[in-house]
N, CA, C, O and CB atoms as a CASP TS submission, in Angstrom:
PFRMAT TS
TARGET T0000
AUTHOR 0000-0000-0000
METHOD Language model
MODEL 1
PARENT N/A
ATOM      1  N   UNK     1     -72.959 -22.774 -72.517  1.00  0.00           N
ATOM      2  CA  UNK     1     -72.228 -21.543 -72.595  1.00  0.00           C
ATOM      3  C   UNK     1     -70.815 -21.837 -73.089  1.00  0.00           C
ATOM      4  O   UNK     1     -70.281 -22.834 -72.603  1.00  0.00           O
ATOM      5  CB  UNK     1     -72.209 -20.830 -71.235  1.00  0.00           C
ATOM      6  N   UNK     2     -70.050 -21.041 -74.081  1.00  0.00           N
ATOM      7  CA  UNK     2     -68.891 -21.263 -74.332  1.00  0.00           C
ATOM      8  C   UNK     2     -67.793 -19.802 -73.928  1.00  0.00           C
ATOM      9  O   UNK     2     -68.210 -18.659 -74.117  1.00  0.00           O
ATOM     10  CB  UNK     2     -68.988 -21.746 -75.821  1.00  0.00           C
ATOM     11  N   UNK     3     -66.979 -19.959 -73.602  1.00  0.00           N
ATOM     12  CA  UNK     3     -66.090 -19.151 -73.474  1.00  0.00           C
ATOM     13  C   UNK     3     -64.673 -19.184 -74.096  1.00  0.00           C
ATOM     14  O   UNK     3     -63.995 -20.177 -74.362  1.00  0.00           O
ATOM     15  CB  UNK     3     -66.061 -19.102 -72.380  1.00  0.00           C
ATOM     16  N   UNK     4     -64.380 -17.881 -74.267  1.00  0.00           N
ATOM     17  CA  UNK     4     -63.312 -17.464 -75.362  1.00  0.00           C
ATOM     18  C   UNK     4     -62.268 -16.421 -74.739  1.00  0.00           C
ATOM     19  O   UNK     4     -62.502 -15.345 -74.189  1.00  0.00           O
ATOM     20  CB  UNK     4     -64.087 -16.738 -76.717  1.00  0.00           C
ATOM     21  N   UNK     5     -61.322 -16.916 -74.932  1.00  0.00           N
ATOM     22  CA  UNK     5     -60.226 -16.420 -74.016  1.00  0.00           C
ATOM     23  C   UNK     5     -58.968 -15.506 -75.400  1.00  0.00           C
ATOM     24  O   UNK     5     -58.439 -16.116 -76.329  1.00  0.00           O
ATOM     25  CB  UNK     5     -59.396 -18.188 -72.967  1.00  0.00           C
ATOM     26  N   UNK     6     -58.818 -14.213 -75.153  1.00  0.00           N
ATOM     27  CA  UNK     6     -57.601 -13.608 -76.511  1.00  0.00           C
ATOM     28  C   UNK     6     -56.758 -13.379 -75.264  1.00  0.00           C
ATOM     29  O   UNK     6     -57.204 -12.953 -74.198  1.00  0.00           O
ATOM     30  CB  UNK     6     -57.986 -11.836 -77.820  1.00  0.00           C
ATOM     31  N   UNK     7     -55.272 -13.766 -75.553  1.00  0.00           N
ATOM     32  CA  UNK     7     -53.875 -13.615 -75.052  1.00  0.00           C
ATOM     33  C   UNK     7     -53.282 -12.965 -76.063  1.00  0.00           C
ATOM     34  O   UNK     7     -52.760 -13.538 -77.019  1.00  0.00           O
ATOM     35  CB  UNK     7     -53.123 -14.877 -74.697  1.00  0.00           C
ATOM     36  N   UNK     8     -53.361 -11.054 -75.816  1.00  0.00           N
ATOM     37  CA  UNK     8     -52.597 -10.579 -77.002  1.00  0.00           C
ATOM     38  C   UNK     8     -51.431  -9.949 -76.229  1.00  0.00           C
ATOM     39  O   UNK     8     -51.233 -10.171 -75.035  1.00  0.00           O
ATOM     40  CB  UNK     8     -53.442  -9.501 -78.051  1.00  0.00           C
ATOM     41  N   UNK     9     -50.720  -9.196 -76.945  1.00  0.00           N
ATOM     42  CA  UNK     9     -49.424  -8.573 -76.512  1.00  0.00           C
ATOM     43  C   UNK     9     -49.953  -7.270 -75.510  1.00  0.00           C
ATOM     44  O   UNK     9     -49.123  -6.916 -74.673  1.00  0.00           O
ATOM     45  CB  UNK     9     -48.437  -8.034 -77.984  1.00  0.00           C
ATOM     46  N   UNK    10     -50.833  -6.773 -75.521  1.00  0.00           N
ATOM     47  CA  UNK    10     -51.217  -5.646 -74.859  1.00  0.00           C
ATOM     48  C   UNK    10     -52.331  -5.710 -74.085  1.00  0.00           C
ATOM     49  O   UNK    10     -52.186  -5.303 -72.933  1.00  0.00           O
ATOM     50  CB  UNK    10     -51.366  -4.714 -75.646  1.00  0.00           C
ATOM     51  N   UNK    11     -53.197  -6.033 -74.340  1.00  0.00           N
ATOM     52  CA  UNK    11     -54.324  -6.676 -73.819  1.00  0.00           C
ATOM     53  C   UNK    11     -55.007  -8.175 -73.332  1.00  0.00           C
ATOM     54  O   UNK    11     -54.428  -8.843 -74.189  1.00  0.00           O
ATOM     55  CB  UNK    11     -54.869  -6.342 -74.515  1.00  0.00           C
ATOM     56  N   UNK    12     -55.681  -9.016 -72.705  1.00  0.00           N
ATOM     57  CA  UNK    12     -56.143  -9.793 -72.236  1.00  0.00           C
ATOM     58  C   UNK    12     -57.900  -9.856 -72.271  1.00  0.00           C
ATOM     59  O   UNK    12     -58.485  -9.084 -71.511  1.00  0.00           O
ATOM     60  CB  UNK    12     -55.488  -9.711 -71.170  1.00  0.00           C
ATOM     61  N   UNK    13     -58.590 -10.630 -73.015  1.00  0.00           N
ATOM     62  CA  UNK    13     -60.459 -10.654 -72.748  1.00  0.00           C
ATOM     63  C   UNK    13     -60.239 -12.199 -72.916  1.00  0.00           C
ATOM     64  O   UNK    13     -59.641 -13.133 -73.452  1.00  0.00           O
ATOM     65  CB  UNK    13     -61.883  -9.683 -74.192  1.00  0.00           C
ATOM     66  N   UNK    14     -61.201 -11.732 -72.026  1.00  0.00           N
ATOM     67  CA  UNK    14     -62.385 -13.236 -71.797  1.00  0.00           C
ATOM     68  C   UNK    14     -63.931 -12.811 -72.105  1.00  0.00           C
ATOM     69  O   UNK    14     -64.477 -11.800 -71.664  1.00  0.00           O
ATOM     70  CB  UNK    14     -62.434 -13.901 -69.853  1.00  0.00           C
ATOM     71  N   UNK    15     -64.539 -13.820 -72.976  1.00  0.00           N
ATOM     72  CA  UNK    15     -65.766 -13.434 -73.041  1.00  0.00           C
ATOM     73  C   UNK    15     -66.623 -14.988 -73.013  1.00  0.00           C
ATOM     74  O   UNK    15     -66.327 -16.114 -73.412  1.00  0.00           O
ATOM     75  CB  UNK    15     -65.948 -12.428 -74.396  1.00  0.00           C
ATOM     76  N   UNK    16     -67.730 -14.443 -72.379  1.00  0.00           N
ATOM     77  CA  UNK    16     -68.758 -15.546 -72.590  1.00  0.00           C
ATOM     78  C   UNK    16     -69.990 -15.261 -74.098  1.00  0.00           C
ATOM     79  O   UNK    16     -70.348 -14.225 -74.658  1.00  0.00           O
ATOM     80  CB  UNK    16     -69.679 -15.576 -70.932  1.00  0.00           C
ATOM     81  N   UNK    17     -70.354 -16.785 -74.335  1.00  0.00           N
ATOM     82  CA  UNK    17     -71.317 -16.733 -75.484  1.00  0.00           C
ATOM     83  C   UNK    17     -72.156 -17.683 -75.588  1.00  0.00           C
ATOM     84  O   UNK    17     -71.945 -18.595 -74.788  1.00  0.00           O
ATOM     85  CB  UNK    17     -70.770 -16.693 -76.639  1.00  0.00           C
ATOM     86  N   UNK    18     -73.201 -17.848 -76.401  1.00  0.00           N
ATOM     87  CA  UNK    18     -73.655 -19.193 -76.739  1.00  0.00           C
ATOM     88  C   UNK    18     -73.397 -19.437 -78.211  1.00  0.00           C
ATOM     89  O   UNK    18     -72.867 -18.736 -79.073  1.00  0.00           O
ATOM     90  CB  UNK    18     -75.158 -19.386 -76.402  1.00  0.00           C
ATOM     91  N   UNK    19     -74.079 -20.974 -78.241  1.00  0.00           N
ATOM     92  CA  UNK    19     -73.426 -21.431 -79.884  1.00  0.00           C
ATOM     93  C   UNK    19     -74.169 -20.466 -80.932  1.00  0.00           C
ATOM     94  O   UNK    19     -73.702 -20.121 -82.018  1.00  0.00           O
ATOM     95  CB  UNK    19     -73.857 -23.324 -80.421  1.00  0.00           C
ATOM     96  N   UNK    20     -74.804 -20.277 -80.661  1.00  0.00           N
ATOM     97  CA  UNK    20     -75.729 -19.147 -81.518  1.00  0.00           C
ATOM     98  C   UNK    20     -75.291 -17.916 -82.120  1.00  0.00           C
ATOM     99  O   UNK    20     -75.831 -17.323 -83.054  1.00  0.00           O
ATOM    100  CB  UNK    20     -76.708 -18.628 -80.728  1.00  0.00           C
ATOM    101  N   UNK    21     -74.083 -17.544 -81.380  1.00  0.00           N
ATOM    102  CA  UNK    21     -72.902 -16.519 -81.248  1.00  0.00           C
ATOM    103  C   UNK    21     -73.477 -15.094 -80.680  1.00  0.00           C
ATOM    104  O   UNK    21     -72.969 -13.980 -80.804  1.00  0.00           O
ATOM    105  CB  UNK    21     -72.149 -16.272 -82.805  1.00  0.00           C
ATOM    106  N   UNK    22     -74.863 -15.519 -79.927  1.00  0.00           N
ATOM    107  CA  UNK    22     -74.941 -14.478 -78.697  1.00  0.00           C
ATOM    108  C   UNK    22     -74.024 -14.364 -77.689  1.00  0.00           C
ATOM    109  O   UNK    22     -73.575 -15.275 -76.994  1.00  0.00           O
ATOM    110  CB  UNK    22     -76.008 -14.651 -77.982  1.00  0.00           C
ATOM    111  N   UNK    23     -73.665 -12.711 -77.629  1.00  0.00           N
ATOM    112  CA  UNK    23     -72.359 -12.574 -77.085  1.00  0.00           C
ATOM    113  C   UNK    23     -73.435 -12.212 -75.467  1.00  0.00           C
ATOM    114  O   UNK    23     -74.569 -11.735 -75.505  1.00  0.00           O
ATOM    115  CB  UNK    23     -71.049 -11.119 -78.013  1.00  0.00           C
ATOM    116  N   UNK    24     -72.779 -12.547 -74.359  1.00  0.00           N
ATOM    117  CA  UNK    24     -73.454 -12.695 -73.104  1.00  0.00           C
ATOM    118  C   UNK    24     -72.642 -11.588 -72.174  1.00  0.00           C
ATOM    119  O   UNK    24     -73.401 -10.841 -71.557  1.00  0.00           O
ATOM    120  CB  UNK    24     -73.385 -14.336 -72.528  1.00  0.00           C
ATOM    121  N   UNK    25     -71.549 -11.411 -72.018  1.00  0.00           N
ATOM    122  CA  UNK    25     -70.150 -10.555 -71.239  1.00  0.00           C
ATOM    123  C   UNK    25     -68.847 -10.813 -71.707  1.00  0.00           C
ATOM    124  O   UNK    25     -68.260 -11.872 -71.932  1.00  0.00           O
ATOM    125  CB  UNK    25     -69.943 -10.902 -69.682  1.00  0.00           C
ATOM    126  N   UNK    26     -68.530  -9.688 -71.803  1.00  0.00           N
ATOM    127  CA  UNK    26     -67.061  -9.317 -72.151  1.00  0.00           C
ATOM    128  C   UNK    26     -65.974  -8.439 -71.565  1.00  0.00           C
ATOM    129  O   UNK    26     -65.757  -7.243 -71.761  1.00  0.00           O
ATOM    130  CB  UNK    26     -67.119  -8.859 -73.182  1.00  0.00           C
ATOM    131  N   UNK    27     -65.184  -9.541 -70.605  1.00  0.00           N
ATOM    132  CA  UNK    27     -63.965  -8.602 -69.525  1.00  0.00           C
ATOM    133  C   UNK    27     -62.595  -8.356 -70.393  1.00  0.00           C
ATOM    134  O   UNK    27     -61.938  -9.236 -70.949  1.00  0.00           O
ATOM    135  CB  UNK    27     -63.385  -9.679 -67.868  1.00  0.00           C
ATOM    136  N   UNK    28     -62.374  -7.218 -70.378  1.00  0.00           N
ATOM    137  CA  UNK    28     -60.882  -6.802 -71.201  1.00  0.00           C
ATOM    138  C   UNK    28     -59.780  -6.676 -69.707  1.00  0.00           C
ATOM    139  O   UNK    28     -60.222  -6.184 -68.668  1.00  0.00           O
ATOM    140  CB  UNK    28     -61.053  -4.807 -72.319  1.00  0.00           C
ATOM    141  N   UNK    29     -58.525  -7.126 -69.799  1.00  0.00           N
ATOM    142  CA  UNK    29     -57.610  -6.560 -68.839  1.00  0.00           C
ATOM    143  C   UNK    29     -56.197  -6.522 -70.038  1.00  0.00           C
ATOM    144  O   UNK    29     -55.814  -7.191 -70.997  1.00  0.00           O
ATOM    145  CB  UNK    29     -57.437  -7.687 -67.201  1.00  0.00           C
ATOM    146  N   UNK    30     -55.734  -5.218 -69.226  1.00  0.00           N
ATOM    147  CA  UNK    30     -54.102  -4.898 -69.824  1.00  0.00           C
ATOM    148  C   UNK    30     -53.145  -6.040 -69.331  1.00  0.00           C
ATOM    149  O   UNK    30     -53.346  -6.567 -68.237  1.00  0.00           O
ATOM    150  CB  UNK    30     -53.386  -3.295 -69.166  1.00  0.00           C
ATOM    151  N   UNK    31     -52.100  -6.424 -70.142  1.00  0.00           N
ATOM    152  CA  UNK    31     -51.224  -7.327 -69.538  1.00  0.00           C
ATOM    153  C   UNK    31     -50.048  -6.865 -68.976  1.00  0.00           C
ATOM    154  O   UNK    31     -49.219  -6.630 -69.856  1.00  0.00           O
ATOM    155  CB  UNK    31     -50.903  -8.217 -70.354  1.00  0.00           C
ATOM    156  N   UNK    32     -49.711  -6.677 -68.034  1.00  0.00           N
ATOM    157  CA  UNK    32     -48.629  -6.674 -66.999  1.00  0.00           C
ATOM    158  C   UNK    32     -47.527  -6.833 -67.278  1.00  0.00           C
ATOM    159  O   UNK    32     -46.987  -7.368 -66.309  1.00  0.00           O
ATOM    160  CB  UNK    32     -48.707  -7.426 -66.159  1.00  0.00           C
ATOM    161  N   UNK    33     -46.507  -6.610 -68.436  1.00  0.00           N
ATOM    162  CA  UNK    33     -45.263  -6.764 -69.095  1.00  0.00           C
ATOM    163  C   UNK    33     -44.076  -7.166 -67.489  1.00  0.00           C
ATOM    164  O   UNK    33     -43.064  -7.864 -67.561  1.00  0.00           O
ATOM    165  CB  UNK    33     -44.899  -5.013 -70.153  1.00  0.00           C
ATOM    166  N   UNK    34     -44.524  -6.595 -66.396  1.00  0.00           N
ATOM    167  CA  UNK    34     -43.328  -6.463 -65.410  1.00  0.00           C
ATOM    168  C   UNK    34     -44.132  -7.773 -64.461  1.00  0.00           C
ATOM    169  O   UNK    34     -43.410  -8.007 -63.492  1.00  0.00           O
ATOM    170  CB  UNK    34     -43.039  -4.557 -64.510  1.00  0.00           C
ATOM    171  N   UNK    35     -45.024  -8.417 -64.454  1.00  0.00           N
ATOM    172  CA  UNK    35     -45.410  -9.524 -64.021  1.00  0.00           C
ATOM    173  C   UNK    35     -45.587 -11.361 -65.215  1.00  0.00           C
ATOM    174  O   UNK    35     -46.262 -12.381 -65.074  1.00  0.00           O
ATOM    175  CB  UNK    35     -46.768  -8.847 -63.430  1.00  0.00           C
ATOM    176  N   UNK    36     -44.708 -10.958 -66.121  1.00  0.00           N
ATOM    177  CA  UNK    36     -44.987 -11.890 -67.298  1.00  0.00           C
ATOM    178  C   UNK    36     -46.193 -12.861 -67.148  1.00  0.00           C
ATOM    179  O   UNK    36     -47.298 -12.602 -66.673  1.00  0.00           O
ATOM    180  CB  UNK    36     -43.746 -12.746 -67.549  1.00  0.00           C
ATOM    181  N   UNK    37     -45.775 -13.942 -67.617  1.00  0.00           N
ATOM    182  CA  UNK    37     -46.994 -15.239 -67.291  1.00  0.00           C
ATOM    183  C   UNK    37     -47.612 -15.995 -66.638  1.00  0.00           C
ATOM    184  O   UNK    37     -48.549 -16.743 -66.915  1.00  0.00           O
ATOM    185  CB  UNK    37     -47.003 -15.914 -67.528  1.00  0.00           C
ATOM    186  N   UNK    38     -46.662 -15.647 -65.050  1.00  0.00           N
ATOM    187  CA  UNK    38     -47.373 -15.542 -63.867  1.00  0.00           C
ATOM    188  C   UNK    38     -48.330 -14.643 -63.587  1.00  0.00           C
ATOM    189  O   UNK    38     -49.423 -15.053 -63.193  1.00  0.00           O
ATOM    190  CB  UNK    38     -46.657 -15.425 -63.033  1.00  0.00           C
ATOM    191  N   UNK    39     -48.026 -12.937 -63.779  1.00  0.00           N
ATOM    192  CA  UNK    39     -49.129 -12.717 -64.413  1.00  0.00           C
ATOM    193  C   UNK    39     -50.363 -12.838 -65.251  1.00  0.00           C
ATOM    194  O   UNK    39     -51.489 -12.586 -64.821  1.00  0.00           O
ATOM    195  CB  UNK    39     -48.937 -12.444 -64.557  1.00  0.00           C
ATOM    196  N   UNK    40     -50.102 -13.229 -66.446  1.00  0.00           N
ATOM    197  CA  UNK    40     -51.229 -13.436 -67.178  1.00  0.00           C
ATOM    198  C   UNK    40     -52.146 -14.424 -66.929  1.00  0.00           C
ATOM    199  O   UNK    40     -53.341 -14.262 -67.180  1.00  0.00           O
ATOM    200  CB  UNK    40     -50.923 -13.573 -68.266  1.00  0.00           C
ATOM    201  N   UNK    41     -51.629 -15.596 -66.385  1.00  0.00           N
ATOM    202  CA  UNK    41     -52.465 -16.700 -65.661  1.00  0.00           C
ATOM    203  C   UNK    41     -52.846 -16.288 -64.814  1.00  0.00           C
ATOM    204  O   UNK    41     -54.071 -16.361 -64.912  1.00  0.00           O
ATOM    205  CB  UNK    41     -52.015 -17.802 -65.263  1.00  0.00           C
ATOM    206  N   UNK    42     -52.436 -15.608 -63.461  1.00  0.00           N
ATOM    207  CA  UNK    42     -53.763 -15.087 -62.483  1.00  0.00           C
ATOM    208  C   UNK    42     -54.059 -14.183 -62.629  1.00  0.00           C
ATOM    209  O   UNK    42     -54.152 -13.630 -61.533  1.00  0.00           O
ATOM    210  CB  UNK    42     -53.796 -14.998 -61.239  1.00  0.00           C
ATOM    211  N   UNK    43     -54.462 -13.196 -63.843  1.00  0.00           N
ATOM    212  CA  UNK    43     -55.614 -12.849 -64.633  1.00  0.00           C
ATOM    213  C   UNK    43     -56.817 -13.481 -65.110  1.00  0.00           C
ATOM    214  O   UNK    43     -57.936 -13.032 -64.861  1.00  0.00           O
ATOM    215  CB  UNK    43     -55.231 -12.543 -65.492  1.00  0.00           C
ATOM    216  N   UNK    44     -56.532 -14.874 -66.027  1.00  0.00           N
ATOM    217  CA  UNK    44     -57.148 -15.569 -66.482  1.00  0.00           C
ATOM    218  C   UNK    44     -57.888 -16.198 -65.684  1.00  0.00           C
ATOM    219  O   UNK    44     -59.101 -16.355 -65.820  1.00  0.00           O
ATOM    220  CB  UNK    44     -56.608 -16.106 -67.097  1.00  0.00           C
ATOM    221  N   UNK    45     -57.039 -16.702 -64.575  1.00  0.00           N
ATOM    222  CA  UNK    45     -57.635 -17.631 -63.608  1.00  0.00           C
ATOM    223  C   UNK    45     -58.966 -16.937 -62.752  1.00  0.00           C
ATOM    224  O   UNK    45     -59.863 -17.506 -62.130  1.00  0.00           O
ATOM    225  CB  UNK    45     -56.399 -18.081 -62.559  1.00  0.00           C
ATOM    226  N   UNK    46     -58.726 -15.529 -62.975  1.00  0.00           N
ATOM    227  CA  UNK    46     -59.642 -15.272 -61.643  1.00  0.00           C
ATOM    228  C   UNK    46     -60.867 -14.435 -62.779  1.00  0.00           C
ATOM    229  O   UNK    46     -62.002 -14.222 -62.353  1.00  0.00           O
ATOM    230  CB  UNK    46     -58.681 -14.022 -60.009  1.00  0.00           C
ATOM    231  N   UNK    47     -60.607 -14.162 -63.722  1.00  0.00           N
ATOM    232  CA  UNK    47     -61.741 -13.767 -64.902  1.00  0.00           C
ATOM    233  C   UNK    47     -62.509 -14.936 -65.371  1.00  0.00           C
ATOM    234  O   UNK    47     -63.728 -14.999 -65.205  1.00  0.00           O
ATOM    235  CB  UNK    47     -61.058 -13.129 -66.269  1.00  0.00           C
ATOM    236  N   UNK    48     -61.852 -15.829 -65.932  1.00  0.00           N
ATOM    237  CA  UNK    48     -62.351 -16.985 -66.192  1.00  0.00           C
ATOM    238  C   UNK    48     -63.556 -17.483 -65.101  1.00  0.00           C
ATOM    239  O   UNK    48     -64.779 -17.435 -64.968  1.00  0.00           O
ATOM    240  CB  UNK    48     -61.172 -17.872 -66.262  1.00  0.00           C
ATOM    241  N   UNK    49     -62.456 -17.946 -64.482  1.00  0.00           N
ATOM    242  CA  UNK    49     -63.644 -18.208 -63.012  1.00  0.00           C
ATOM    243  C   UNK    49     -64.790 -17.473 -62.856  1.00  0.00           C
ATOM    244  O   UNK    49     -65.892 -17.977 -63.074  1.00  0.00           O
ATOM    245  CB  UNK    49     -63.046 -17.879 -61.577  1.00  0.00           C
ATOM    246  N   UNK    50     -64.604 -15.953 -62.385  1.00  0.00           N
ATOM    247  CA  UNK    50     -65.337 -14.957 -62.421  1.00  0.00           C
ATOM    248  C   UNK    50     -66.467 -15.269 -63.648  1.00  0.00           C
ATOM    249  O   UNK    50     -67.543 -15.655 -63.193  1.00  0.00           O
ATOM    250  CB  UNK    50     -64.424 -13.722 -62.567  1.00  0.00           C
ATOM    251  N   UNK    51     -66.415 -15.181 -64.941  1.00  0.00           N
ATOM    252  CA  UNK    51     -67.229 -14.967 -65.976  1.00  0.00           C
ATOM    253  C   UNK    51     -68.346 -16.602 -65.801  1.00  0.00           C
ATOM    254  O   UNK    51     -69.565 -16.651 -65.637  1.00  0.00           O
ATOM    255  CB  UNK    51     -66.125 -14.717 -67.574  1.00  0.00           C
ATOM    256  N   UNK    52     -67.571 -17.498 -65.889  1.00  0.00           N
ATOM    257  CA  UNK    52     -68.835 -18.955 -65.164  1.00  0.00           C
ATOM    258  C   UNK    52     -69.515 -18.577 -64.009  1.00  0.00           C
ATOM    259  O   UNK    52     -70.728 -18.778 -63.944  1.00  0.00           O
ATOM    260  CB  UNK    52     -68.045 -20.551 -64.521  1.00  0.00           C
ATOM    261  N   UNK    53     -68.784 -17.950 -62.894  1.00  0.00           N
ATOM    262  CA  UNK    53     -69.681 -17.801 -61.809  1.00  0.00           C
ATOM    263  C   UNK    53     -70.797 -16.953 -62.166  1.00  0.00           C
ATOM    264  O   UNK    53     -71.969 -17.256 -61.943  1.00  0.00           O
ATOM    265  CB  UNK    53     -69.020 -17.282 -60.655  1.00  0.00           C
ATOM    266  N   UNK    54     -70.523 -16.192 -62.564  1.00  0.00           N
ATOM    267  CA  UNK    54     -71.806 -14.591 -63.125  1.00  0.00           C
ATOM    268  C   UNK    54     -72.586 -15.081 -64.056  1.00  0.00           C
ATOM    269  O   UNK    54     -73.706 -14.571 -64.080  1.00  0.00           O
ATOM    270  CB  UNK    54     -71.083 -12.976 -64.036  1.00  0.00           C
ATOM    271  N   UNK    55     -72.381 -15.875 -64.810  1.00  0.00           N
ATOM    272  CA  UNK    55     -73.626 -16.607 -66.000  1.00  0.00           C
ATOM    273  C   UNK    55     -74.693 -17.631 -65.748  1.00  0.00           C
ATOM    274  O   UNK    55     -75.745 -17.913 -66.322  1.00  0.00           O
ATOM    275  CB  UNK    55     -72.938 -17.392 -67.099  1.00  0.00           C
ATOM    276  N   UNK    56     -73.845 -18.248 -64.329  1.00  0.00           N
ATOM    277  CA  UNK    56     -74.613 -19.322 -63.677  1.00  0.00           C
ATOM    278  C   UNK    56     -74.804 -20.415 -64.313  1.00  0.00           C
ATOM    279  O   UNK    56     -75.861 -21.026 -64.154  1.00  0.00           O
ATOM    280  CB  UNK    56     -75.760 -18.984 -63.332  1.00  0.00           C
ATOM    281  N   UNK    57     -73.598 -20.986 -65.352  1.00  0.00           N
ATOM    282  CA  UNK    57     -73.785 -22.084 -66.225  1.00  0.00           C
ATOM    283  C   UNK    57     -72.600 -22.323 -65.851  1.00  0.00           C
ATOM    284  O   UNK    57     -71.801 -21.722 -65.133  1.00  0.00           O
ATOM    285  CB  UNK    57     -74.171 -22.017 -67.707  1.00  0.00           C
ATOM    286  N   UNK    58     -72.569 -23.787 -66.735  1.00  0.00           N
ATOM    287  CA  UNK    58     -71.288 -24.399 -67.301  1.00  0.00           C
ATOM    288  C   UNK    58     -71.019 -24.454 -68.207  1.00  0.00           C
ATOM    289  O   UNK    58     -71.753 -24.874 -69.101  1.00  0.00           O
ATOM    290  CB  UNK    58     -71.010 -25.303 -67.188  1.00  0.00           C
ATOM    291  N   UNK    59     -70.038 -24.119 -68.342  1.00  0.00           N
ATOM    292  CA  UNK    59     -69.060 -24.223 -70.105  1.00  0.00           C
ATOM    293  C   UNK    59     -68.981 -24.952 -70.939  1.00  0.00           C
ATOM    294  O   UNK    59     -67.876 -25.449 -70.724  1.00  0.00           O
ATOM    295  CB  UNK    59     -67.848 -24.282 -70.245  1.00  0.00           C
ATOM    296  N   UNK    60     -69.413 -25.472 -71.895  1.00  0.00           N
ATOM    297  CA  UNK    60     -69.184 -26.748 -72.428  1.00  0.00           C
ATOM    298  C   UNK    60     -67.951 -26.595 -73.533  1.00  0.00           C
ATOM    299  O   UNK    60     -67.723 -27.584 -74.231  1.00  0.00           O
ATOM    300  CB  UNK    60     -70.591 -27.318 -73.070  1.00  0.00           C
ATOM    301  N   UNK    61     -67.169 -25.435 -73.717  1.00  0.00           N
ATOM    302  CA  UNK    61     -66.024 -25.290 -74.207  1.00  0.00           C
ATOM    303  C   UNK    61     -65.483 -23.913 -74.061  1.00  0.00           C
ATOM    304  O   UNK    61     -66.121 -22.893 -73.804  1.00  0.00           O
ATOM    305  CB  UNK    61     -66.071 -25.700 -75.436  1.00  0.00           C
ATOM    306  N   UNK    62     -63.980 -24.065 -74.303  1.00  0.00           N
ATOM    307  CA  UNK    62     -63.058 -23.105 -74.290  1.00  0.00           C
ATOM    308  C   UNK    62     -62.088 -22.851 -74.716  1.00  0.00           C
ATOM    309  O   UNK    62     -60.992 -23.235 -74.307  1.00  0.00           O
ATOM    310  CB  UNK    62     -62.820 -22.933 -73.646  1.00  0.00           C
ATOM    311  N   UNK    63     -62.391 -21.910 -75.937  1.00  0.00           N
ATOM    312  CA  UNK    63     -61.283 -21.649 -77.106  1.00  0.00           C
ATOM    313  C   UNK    63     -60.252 -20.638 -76.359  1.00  0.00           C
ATOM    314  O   UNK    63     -60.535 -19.756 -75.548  1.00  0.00           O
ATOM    315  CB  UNK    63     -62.015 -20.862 -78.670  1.00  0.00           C
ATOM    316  N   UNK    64     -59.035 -20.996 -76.836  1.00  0.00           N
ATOM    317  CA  UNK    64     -57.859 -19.803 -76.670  1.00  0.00           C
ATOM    318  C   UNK    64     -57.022 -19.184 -77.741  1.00  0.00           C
ATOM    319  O   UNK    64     -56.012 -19.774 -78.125  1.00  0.00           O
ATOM    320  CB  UNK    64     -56.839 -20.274 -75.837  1.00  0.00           C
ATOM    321  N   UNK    65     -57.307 -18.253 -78.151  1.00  0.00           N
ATOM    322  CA  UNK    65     -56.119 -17.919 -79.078  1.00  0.00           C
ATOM    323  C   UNK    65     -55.141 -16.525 -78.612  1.00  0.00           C
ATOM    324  O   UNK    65     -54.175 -16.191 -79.298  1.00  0.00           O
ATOM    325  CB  UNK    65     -56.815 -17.632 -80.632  1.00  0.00           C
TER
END
């Protein structure tokens, strides 16, 4: 399973996939302008997490842009 992480100015997704580019789940969250990047990391942290636990795999990579 690979997962793919977008850090945009307004929004936040994480999605899971395989290499095949079957898309598996896809979580969107708004980003928190009044909680900056402490914010955005425990977003990530707990989606991220979240999206491995629910697929029941392991990741064998993880792109960020």
């Amino acid at each position: 399973m690979l997962i793919g992480v977008e850090i945009g100015g307004t929004k936040l997704q994480v999605a899971a996939g395989l290499a095949d580019g079957t898309l598996l789940q896809t979580v969107r969250g708004k980003v928190d302008v009044s909680a900056g990047s402490i914010g955005i990391l425990k977003w990530l942290k707990e989606n991220v997490s979240r999206e491995i636990q629910a697929q029941r795999d392991a990741a064998t990579a993880i792109g960020v842009g």
